[in-house]
SEPAKOL-218790 format. One record per residue (C-alpha): residue in three letters; y, x, z. Coordinates in steps of 0.2 Angstrom, whole numbers, plus 5000, padded with zeros to 4 digits. Layout:
<kolpas>
KOLPA,ALA,Y,X,Z;
...
</kolpas>
This chain:
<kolpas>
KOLPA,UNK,4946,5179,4983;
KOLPA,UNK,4955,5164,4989;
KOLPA,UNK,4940,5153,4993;
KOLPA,UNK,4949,5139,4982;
KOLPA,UNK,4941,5138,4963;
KOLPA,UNK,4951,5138,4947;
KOLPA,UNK,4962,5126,4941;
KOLPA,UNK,4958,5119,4928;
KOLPA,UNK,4970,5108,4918;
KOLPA,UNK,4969,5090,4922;
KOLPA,UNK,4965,5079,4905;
KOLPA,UNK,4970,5060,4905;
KOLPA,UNK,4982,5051,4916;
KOLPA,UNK,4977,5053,4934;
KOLPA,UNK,4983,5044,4951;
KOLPA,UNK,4984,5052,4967;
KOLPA,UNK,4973,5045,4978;
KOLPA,UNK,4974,5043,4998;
KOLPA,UNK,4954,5041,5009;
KOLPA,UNK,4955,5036,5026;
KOLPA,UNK,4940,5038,5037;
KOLPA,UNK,4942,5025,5049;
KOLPA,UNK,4920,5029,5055;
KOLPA,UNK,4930,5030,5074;
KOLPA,UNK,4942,5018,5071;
KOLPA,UNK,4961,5016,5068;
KOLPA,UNK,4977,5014,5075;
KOLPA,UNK,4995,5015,5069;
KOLPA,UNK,4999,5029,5077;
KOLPA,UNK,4982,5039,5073;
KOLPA,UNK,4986,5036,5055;
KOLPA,UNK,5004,5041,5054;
KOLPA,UNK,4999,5058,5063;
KOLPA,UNK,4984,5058,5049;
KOLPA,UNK,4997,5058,5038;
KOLPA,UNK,5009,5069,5044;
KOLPA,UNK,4996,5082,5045;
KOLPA,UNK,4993,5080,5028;
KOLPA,UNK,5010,5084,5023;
KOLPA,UNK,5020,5067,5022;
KOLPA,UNK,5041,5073,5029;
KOLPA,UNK,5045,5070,5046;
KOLPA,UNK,5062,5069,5044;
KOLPA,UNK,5058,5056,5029;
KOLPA,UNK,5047,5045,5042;
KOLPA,UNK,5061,5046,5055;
KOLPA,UNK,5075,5040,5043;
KOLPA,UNK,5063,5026,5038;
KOLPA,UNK,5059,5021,5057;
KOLPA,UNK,5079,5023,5060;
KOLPA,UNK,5082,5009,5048;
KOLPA,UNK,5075,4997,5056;
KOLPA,UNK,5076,5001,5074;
KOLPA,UNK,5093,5009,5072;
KOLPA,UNK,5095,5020,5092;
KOLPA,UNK,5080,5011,5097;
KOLPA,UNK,5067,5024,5096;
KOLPA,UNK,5062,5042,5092;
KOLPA,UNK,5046,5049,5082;
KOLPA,UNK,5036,5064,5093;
KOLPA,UNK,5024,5073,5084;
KOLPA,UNK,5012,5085,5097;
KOLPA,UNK,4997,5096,5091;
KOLPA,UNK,4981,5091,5103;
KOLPA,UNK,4963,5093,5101;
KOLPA,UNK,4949,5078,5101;
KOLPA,UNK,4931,5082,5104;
KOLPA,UNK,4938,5098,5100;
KOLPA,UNK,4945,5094,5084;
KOLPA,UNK,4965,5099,5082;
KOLPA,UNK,4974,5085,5077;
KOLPA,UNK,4992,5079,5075;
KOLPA,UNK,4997,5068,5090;
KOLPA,UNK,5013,5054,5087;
KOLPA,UNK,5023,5048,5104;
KOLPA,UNK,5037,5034,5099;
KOLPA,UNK,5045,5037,5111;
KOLPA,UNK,5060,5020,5119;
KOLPA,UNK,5079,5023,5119;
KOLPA,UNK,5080,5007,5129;
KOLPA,UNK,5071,4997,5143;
KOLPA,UNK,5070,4981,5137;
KOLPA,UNK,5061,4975,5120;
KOLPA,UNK,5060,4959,5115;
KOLPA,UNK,5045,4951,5106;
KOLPA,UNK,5050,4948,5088;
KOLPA,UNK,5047,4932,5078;
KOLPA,UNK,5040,4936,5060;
KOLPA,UNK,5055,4928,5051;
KOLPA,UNK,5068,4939,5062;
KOLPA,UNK,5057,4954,5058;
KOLPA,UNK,5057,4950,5039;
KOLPA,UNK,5073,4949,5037;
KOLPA,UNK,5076,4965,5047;
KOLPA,UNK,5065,4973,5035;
KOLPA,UNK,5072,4966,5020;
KOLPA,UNK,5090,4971,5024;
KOLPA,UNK,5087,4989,5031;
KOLPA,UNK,5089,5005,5021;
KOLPA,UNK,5075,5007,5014;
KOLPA,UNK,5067,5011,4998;
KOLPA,UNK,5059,4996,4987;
KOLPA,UNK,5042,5004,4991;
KOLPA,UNK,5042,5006,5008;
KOLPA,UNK,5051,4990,5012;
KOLPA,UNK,5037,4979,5000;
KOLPA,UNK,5023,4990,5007;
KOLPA,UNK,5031,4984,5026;
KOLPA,UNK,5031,4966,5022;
KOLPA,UNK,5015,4966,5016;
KOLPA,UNK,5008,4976,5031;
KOLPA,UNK,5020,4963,5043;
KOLPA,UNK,5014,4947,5031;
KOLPA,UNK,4996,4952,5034;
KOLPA,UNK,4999,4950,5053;
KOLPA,UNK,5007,4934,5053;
KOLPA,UNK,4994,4926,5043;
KOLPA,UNK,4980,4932,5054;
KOLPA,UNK,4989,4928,5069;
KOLPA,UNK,4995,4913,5062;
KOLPA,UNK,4979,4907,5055;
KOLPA,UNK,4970,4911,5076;
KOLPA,UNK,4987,4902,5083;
KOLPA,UNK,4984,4886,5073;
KOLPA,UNK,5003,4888,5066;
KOLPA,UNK,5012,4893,5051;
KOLPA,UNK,5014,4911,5047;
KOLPA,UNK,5031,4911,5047;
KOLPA,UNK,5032,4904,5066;
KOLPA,UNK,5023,4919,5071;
KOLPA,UNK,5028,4928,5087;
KOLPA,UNK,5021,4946,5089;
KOLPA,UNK,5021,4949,5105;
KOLPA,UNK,5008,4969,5105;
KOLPA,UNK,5011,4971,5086;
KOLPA,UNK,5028,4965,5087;
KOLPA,UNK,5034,4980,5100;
KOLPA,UNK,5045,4993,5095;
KOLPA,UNK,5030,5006,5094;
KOLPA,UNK,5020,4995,5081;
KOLPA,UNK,5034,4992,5071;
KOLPA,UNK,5039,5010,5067;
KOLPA,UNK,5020,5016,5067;
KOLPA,UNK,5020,5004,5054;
KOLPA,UNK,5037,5008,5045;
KOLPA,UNK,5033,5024,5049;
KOLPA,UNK,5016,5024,5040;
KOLPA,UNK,5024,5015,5023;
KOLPA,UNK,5037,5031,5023;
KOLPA,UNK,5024,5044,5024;
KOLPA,UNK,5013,5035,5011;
KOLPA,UNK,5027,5035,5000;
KOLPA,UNK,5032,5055,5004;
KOLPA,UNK,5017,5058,5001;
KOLPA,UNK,5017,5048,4982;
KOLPA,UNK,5000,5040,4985;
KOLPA,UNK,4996,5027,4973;
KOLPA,UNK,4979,5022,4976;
KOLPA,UNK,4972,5020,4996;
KOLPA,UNK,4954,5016,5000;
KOLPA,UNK,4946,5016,5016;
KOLPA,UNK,4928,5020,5026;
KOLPA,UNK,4919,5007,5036;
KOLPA,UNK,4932,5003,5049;
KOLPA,UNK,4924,5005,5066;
KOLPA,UNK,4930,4991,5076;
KOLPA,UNK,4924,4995,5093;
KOLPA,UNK,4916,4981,5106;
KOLPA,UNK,4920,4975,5126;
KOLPA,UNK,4937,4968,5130;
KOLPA,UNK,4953,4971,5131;
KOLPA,UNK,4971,4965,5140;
KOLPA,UNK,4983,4956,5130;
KOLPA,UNK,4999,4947,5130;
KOLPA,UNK,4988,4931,5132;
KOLPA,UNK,4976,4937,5144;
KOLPA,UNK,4960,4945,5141;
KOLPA,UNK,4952,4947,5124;
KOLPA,UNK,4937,4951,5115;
KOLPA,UNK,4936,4966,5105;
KOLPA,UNK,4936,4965,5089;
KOLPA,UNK,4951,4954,5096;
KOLPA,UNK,4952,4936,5084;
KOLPA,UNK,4966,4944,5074;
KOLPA,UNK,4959,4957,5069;
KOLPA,UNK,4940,4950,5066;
KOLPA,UNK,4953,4938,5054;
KOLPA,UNK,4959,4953,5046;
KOLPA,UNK,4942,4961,5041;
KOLPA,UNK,4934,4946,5033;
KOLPA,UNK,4927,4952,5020;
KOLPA,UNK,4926,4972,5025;
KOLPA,UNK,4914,4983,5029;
KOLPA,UNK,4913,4985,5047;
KOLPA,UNK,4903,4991,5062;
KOLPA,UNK,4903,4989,5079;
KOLPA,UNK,4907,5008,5086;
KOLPA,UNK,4907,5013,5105;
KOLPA,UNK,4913,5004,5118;
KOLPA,UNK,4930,4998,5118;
KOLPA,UNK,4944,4994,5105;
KOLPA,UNK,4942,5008,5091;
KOLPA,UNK,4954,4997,5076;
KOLPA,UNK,4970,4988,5084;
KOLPA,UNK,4978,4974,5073;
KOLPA,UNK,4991,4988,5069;
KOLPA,UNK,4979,4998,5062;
KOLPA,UNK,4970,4985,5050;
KOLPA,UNK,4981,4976,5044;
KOLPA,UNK,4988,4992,5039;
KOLPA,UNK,4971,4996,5028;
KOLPA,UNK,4970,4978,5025;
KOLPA,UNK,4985,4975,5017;
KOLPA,UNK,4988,4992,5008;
KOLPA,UNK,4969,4996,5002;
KOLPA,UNK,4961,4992,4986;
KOLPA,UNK,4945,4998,4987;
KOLPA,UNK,4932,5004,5003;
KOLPA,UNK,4917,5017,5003;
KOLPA,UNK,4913,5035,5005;
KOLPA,UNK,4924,5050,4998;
KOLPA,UNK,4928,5046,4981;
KOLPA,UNK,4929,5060,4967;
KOLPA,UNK,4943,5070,4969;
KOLPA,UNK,4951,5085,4965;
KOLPA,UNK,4957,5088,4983;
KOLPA,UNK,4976,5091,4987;
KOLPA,UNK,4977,5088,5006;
KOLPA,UNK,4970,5083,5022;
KOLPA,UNK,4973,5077,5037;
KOLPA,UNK,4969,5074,5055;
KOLPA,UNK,4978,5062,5067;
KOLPA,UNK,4972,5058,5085;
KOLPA,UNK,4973,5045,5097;
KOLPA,UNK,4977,5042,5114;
KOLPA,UNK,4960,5047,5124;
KOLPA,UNK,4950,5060,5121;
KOLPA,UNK,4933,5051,5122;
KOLPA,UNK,4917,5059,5126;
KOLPA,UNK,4906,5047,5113;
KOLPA,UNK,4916,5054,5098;
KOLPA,UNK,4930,5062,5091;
KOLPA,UNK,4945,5049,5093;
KOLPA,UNK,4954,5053,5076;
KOLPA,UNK,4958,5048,5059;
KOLPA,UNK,4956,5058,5046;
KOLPA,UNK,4963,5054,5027;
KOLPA,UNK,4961,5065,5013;
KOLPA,UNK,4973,5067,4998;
KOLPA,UNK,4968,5069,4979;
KOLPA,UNK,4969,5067,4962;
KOLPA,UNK,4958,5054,4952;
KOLPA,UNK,4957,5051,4936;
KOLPA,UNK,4963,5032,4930;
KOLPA,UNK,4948,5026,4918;
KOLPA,UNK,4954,5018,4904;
KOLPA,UNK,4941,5005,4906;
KOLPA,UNK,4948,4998,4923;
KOLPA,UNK,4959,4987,4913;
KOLPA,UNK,4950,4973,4901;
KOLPA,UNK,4942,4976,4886;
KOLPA,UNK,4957,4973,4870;
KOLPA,UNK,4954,4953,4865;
KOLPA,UNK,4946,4952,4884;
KOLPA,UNK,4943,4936,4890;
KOLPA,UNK,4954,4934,4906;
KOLPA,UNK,4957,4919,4919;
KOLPA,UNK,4974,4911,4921;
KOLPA,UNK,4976,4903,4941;
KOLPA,UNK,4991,4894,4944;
KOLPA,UNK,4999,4884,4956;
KOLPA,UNK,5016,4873,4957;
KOLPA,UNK,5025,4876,4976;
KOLPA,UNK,5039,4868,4982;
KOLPA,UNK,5041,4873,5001;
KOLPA,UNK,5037,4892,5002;
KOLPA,UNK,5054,4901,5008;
KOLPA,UNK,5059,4910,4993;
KOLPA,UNK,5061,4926,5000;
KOLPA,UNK,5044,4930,5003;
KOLPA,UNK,5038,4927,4985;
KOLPA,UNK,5042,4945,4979;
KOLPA,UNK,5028,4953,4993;
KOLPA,UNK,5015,4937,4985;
KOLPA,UNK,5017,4944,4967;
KOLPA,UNK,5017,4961,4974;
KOLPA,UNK,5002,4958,4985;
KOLPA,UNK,4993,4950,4969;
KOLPA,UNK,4996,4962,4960;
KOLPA,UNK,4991,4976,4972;
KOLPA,UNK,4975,4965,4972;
KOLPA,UNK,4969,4969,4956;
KOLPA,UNK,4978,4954,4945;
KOLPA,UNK,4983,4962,4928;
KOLPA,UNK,5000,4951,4930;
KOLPA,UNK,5008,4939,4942;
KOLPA,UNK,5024,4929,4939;
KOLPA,UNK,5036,4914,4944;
KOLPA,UNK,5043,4901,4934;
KOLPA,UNK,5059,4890,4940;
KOLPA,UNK,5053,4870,4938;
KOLPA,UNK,5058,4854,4943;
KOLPA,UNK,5046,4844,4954;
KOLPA,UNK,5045,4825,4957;
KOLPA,UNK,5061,4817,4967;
KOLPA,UNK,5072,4831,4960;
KOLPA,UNK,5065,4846,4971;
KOLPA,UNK,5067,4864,4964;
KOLPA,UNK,5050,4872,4965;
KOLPA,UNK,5042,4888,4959;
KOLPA,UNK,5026,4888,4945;
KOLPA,UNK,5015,4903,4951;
KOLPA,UNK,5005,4911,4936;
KOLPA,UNK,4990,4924,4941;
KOLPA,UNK,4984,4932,4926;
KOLPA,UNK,4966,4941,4931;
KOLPA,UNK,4948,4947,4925;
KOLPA,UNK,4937,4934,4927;
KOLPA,UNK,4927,4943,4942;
KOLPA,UNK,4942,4943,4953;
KOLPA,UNK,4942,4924,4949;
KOLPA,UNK,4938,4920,4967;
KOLPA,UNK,4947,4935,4976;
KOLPA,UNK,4962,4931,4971;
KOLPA,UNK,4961,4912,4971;
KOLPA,UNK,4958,4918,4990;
KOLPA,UNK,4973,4927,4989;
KOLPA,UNK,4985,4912,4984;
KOLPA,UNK,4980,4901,4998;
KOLPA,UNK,4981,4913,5011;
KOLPA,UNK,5000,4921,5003;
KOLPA,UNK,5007,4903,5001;
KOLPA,UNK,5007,4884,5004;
KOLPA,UNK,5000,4878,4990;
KOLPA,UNK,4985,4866,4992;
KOLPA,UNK,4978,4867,4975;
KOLPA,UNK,4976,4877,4961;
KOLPA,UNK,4974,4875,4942;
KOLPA,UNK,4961,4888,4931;
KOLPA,UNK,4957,4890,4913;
KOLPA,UNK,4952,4904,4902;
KOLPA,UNK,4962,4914,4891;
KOLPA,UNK,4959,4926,4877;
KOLPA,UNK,4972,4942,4879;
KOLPA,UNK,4971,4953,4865;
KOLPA,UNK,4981,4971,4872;
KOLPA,UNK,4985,4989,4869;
KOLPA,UNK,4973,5003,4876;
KOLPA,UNK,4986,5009,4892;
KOLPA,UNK,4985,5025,4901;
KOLPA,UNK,4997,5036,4909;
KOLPA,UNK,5006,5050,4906;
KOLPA,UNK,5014,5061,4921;
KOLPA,UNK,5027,5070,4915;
KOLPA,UNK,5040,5085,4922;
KOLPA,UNK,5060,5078,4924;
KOLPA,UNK,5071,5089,4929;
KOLPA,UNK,5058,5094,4943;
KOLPA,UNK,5053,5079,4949;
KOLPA,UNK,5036,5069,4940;
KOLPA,UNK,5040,5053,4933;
KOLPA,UNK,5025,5044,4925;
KOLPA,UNK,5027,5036,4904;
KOLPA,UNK,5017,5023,4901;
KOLPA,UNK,5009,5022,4884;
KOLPA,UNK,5001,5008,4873;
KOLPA,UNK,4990,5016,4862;
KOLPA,UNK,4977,5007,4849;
KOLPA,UNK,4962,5019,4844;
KOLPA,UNK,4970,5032,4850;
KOLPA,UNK,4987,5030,4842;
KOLPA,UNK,5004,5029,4852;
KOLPA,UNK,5010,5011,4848;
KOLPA,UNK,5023,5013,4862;
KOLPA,UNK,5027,5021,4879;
KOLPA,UNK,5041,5020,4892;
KOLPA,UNK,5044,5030,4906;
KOLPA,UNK,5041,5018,4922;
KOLPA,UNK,5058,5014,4930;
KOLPA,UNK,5052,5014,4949;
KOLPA,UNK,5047,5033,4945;
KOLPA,UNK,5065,5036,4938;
KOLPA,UNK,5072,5029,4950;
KOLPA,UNK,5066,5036,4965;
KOLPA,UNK,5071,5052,4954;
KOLPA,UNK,5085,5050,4951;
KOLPA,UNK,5088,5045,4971;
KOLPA,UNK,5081,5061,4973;
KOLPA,UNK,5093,5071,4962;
KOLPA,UNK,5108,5062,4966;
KOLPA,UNK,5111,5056,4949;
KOLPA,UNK,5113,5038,4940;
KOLPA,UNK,5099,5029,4936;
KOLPA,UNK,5105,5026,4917;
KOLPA,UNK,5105,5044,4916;
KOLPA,UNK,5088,5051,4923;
KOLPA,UNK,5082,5036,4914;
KOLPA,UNK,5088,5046,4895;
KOLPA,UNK,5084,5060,4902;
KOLPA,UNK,5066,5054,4906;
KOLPA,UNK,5067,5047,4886;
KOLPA,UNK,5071,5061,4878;
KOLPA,UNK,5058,5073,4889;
KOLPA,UNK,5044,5058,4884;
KOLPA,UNK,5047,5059,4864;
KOLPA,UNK,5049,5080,4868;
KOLPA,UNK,5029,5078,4874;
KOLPA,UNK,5025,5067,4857;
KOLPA,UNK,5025,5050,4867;
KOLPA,UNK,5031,5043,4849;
KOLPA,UNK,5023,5029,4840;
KOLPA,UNK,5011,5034,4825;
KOLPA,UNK,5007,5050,4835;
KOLPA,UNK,4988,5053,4841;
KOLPA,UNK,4987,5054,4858;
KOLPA,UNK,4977,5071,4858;
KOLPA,UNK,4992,5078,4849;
KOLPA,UNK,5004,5076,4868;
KOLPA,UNK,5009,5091,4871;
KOLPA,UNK,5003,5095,4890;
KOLPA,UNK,5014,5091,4903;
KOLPA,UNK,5024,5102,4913;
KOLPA,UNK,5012,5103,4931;
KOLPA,UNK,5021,5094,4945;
KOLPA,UNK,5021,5104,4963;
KOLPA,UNK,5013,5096,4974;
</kolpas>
């Protein structure tokens, strides 16, 4: 007896799925050694964190105890004496130019972007004249970097999060002394579940704009066929409770019915901007999109007096109306937005993981009353496999064709006819 139950084959397309208990609080470095513990690559996290602060820094990784608890303690640890406070728009283009994969780096600027605007919003200036000064050190940086990397090891598609504890008191800041929740971070959790905690500061603006920027959904444990876990601690060992993070790794099921109903109706928000610097426009259709917004896109348009400009379109369910139209003002300049309902007749979509010369790349199929009408394997998948393999992309992506029409992923075919995917190691 191994204590673990019987596998049982996994029917439908399923997501792995990261929870983060944040009932004590959170932290960056908390979470990255949660993570870790779970199983995310060191070596991956320190090549990520390397990218950015090339010979400025080093990843520790300890094994301590909290309340009596073992968890996964990180150190970054300083290659230098002197750090400067980063601006937001050095920072970005740091990020945008470093070595790093397109997941971890949009994952980054969403984390980063999240931070200006809050800090931003208490400041009374533009997001992009941001100066972190606490968040902006090298330690936050790669516990944030660092973060992004292990998420991605760890191929976590969806995140959700507990109650986040923010803690009460003061603290010392760059700018003096500061109420706990500090204003950033009481910026950051409008419209989150939150309680107070113990005394102190449980959630630091790393920590949350972390979960903030990167969660989908908050609440208890979900349903989960569980892969992983993991336990990462902070700096005190505190007598009031058990100063750690814990996450837990697993696999959901995606429910056909999260996307709209076939001939659904759906809202259309969009917006014309002419004054947003172009570069931060793929993390606002990414961060839509993240949101719940069943498409986002730019169009290139003239505007009066001759100035290029940008029409952006948020395709949505109508309950995330609000949400989103939320989103917009906060992601960019604009100062008003246009609505009006559509009807959007669409294929029934699911997902299909499927084995590739070892590594799992996901099909995606359109299918109309259980009939394939298409599918197509998705090229971020192939990619990142075919990083992995050392092979072109062009190539992985036949490869990934010809494995998809192998399982039945053919138009005309019933979808119960797919032959069962190969199992991906975990």
């Amino acid at each position: 007896m191994t204590g673990q139950p019987t596998r049982r084959p996994t029917t439908g397309p399923t997501a792995r799925h990261l929870w983060v208990d944040a009932s004590a609080g959170v932290a960056g470095d908390m979470l990255l050694g949660a993570l870790l513990d779970a199983g995310a690559d060191l070596d991956s996290v320190c090549r990520a964190v390397e990218a950015v602060l090339p010979q400025t820094v080093q990843v520790l990784t300890s094994r301590v105890h909290r309340a009596g608890l073992a968890a996964v303690k990180v150190d970054v640890d300083t290659l230098h004496d002197d750090h400067p406070h980063r601006a937001w728009s050095g920072l970005r283009d740091t990020l945008t130019a470093a070595d790093l994969t397109d997941r971890v780096r949009r994952d980054a600027l969403a984390v980063f972007g999240r931070l200006a605007e809050a800090e931003g919003a208490v400041h009374g200036i533009p997001a992009q004249d941001v100066h972190f000064h606490e968040v902006g050190a090298w330690d936050s940086v790669a516990d944030i970097v660092g973060v992004c990397a292990a998420l991605a090891d760890l191929d976590v598609t969806t995140l959700s999060v507990s109650p986040i504890a923010l803690g009460s008191g003061s603290v010392r800041a760059a700018h003096g002394r500061l109420p706990v929740p500090t204003p950033a971070v009481l910026r950051m959790v409008s419209g989150w579940e939150v309680r107070a905690g113990g005394d102190g500061e449980l959630a630091t603006p790393t920590g949350v704009s972390v979960l903030t920027a990167l969660a989908t959904d908050q609440g208890p444990l979900p349903a989960m066929r569980v892969l992983a876990s993991g336990v990462g601690a902070g700096t005190r060992d505190r007598d009031d409770h058990a100063n750690v993070v814990r996450v837990v790794l697993g696999v959901v099921p995606i429910s056909p019915a999260s996307d709209p109903a076939p001939g659904a109706t759906m809202v259309v928000l969009e917006t014309n901007v002419d004054d947003l610097d172009p570069r931060v426009w793929p993390t606002v259709l990414a961060t839509l999109l993240d949101a719940g917004a069943a498409d986002a896109w730019l169009t290139p348009i003239l505007m009066k007096k001759g100035r290029p400009a940008h029409t952006l379109s948020v395709l949505a369910a109508p309950d995330l109306r609000e949400h989103l139209r939320d989103m917009v003002f906060r992601l960019t300049s604009t100062l008003g937005i246009r609505e009006h309902e559509v009807c959007r007749p669409a294929l029934d979509r699911s997902w299909v993981p499927l084995d590739v010369r070892g590594q799992r790349v996901r099909v995606k199929v359109g299918s109309r009353a259980g009939v394939v009408v298409n599918a197509a394997p998705e090229f971020d998948d192939v990619a990142a496999a075919a990083a992995a393999l050392g092979l072109p992309v062009v190539d992985l992506l036949e490869q990934a064709r010809v494995v998809s029409t192998a399982a039945g992923l053919v138009p005309g075919a019933g979808l119960r006819e797919v032959a069962a995917p190969a199992p991906h190691k975990e």
